[in-house]
C-alpha positions in Angstrom: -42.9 5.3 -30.7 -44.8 7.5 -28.0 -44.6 7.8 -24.7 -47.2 9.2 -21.4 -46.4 10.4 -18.4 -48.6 8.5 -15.7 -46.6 8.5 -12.2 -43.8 7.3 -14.2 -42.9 7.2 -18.3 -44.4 4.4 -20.3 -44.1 3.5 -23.4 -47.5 3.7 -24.9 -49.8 0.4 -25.7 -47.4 -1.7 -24.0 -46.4 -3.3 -20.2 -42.7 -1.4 -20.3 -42.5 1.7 -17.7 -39.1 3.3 -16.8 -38.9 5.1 -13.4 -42.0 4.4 -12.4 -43.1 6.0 -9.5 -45.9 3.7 -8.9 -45.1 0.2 -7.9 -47.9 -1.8 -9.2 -46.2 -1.9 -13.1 -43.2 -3.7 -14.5 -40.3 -0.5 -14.8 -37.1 -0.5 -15.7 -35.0 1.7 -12.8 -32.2 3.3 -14.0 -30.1 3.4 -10.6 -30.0 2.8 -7.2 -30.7 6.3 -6.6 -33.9 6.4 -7.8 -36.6 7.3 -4.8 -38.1 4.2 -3.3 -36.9 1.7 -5.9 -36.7 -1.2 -4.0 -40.6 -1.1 -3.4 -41.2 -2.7 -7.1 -42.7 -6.1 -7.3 -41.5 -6.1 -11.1 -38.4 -4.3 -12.2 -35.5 -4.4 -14.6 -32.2 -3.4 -13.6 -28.7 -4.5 -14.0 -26.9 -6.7 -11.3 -25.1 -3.6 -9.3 -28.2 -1.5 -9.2 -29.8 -4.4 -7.4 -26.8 -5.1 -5.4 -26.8 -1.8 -4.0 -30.5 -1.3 -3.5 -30.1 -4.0 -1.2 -27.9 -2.4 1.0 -30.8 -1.0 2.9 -33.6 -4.0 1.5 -32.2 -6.9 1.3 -35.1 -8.7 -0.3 -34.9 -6.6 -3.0 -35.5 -8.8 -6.1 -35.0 -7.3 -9.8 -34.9 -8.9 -13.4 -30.8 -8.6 -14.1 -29.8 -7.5 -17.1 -26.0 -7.0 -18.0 -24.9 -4.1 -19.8 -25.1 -4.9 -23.8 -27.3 -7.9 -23.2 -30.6 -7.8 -25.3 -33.4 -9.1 -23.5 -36.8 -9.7 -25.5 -40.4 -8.7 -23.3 -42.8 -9.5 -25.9 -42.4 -7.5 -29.2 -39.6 -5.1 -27.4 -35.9 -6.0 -26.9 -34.2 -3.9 -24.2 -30.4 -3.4 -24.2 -28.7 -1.5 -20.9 -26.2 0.7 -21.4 -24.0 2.4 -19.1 -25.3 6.2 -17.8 -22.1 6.9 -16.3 -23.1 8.2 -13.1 -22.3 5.5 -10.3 -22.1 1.5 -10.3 -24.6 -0.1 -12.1 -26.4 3.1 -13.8 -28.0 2.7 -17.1 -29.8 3.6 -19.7 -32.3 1.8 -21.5 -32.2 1.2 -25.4 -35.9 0.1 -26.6 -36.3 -1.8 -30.1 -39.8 -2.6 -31.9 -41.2 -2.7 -34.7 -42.0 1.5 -34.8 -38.0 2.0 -34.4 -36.0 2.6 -31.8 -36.1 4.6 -28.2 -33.7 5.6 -25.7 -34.5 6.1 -22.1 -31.8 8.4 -20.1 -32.5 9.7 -16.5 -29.5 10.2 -14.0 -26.8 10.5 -16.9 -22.6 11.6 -16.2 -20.5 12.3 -19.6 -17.3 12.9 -17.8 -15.3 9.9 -16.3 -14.7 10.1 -13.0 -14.0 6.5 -11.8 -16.9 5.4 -9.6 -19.1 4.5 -12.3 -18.7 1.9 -15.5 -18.1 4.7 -18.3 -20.3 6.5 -20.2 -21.8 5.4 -23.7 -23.9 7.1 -26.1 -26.2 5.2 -28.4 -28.4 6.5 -31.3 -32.0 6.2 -31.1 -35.3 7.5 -33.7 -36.7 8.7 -30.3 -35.0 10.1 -27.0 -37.0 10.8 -23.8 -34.6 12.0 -21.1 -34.9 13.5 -17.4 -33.9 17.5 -17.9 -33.5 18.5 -14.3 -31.6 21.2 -15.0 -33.1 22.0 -18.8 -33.0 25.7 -17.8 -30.3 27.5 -20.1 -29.0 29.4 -16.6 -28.1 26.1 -15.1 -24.4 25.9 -16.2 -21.6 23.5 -13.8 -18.3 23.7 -13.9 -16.5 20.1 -14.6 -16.8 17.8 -12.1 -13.0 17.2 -11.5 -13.4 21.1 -10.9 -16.0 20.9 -8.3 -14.1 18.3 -6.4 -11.3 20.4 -6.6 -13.6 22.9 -4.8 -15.0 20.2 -2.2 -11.0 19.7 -1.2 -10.3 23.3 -1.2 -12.9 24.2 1.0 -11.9 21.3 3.1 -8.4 22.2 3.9 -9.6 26.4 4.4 -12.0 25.3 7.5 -9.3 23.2 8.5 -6.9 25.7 8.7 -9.4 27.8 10.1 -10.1 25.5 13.0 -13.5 24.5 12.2 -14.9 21.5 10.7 -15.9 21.0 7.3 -19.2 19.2 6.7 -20.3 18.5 3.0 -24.1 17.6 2.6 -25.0 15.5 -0.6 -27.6 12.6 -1.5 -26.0 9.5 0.6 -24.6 7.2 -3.0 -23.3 8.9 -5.8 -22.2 12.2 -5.3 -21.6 11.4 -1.4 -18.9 8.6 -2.5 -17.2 11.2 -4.9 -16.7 13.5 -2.2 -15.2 10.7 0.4 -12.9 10.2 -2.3 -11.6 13.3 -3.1 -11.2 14.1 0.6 -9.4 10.3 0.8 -7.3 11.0 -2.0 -6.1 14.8 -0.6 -4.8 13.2 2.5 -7.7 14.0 4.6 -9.2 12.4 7.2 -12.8 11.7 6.8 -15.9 10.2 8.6 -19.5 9.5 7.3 -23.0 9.2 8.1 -23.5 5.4 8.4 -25.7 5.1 5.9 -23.1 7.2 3.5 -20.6 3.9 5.2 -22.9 1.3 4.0 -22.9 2.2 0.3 -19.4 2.7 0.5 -18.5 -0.8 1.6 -21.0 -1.9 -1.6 -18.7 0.4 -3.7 -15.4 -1.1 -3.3 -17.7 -5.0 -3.1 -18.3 -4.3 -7.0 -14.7 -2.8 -7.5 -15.0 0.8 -7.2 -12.7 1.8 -4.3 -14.1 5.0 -2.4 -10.8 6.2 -0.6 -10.4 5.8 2.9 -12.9 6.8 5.6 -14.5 5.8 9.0 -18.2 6.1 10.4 -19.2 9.3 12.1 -19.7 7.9 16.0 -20.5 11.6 17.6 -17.3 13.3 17.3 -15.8 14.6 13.9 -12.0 13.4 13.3 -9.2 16.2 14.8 -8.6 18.0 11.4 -10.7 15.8 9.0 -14.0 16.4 7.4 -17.7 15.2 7.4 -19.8 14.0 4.7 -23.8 13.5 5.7 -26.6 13.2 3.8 -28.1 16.7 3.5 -31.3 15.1 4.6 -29.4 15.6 8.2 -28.8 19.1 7.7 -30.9 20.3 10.7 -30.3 16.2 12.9 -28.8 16.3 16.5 -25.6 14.9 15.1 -24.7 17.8 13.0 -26.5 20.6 15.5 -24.1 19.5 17.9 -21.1 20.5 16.5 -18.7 23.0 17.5 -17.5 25.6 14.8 -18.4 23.8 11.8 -19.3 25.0 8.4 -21.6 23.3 5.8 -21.3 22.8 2.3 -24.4 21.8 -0.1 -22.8 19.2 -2.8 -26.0 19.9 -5.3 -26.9 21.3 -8.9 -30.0 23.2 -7.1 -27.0 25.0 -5.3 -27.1 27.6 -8.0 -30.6 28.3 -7.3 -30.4 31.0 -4.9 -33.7 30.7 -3.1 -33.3 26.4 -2.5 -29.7 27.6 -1.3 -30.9 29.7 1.2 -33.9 27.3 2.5 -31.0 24.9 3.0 -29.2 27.6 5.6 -25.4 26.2 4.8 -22.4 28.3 4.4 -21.8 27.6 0.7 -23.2 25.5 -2.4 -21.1 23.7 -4.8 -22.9 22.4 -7.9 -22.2 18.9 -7.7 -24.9 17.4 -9.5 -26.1 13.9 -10.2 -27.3 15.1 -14.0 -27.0 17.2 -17.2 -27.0 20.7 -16.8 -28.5 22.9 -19.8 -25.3 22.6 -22.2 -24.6 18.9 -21.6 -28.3 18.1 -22.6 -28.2 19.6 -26.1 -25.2 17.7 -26.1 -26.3 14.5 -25.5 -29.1 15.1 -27.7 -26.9 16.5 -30.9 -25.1 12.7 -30.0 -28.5 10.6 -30.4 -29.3 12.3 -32.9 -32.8 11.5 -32.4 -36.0 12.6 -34.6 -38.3 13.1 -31.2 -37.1 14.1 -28.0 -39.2 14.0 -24.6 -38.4 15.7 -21.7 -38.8 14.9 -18.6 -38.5 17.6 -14.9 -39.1 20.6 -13.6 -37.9 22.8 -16.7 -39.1 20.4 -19.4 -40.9 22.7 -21.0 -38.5 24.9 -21.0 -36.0 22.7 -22.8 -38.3 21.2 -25.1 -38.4 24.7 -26.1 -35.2 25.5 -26.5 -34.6 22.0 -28.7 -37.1 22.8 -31.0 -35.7 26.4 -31.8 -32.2 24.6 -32.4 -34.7 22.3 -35.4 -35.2 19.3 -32.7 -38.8 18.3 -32.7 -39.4 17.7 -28.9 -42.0 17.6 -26.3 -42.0 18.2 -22.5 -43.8 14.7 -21.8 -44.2 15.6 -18.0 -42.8 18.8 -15.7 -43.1 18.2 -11.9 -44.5 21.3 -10.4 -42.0 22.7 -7.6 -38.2 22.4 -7.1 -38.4 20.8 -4.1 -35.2 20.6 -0.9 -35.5 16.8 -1.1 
């Protein structure tokens, strides 16, 4: 089974993409996080990926899938399984005749309750988004780095400032409200953060307590905005605040200081370098394709661990956004 790399992967003389970037194919998207989703006219997904895509588009239409159901598009059957990272993630297990592919992208092997868990299925052939494939990209646990988020939380309260923690607005942003929730700290959020977190708890997945940011922070609570809003009126306006970057790109000292915030905690919404082998020792698949900005580099580093691998596509900057 091969794969190309054309504004999207797709899975070579057939109709099946998976993350397409383009919107004039049939793709499977494996969460609500990917970049302009809701723009396919033909897309697979499973029910909570669609329900939350339509947060912000509410004409959002998908082919829903459940997690473990097989669904047959001409000679391929496609199972979702669950990636783990937030409601409704998946991957994507592909059968034909040729044998049998896996399709990862946004991908969490620890548990941390605002996602269906994890699950690992073998596959001849693996091709999987490696962010973070560099070996220098190393994260502590995530139960760690939300034990950092609080920490730093309660030190600029203390300190008499305001604590504002900058993340992508679903997944990692509804972490953080939790944590802060579940510390006994007041919170407010961007109200596009709010809207995602009412579609949490809708599909079960209670995000802790928290109102929407109307101008003024809460006396001694915290912030969470998108870090698109880093430099918006809203946050400029503050008084004594301090900024934290929820973000894997956080270790990378030169995107840290382009973001101009007081500190970076690597939060990250997928695998960093040890996780990956990981996953891939857990496949254990024949072929591996990679997929991001270090692709090559990883595909590298699987083959000298006896993996024979390829870096199917690497973008060409690490970008802020």
């Amino acid at each position: 089974m091969d794969f190309e790399y054309d504004g999207g992967v797709r899975l070579s003389g057939s109709i099946l993409w998976l993350d397409a970037t383009r919107h004039d194919v049939l793709s499977f998207v494996s969460s609500a996080r990917m970049d302009d989703a809701w723009r396919h006219g033909r897309c697979i997904a499973t029910d909570r990926t669609r329900a939350l895509l339509r947060v912000r588009h509410r004409q959002f239409q998908a082919l829903v899938s459940t997690y473990g159901q097989r669904m047959s598009l001409g000679p391929l059957a496609l199972t979702l399984i669950p990636a783990g990272f937030m409601p409704g993630s998946a991957q994507v297990v592909i059968e034909a005749d040729r044998g049998t592919a896996l399709y990862a992208s946004n991908v969490c092997l620890e548990p941390h309750g605002l996602a269906e868990p994890f699950q690992v299925a073998g596959a001849d052939v693996l091709v999987l988004k490696a962010a973070y494939g560099r070996p220098s990209f190393v994260f502590p646990p995530r139960a760690e780095a939300l034990a950092r988020v609080v920490e730093r939380a309660r030190e600029t309260i203390a300190a008499g400032r305001t604590p504002v923690f900058l993340t992508s607005p679903i997944g990692k942003a509804q972490e953080a409200v939790r944590a802060l929730a579940q510390a006994g700290l007041d919170v407010a959020v961007h109200k596009s953060i709010a809207g995602f977190n009412r579609a949490y708890c809708q599909l079960g997945f209670d995000t802790g307590r928290s109102t929407t940011f109307r101008g003024r922070p809460p006396a001694g609570g915290a912030l969470v905005f998108p870090d698109r809003e880093r430099v918006s009126q809203a946050i400029r306006k503050l008084k004594n605040a301090r900024l934290f970057w929820l973000s894997g790109r956080a270790v990378v000292p030169d995107v840290l200081a382009r973001m101009r915030v007081d500190e970076g905690i690597p939060l990250a919404g997928h695998l960093d370098h040890p996780s990956l082998m990981r996953f891939v020792e857990r496949t254990r698949a024949k072929r591996v394709y990679a997929v991001g900005v270090w692709a090559g580099e990883f595909a590298q580093d699987l083959r000298g661990a006896g993996v024979e691998a390829h870096a199917l596509h690497g973008e060409t900057q690490l970008t802020l956004f």
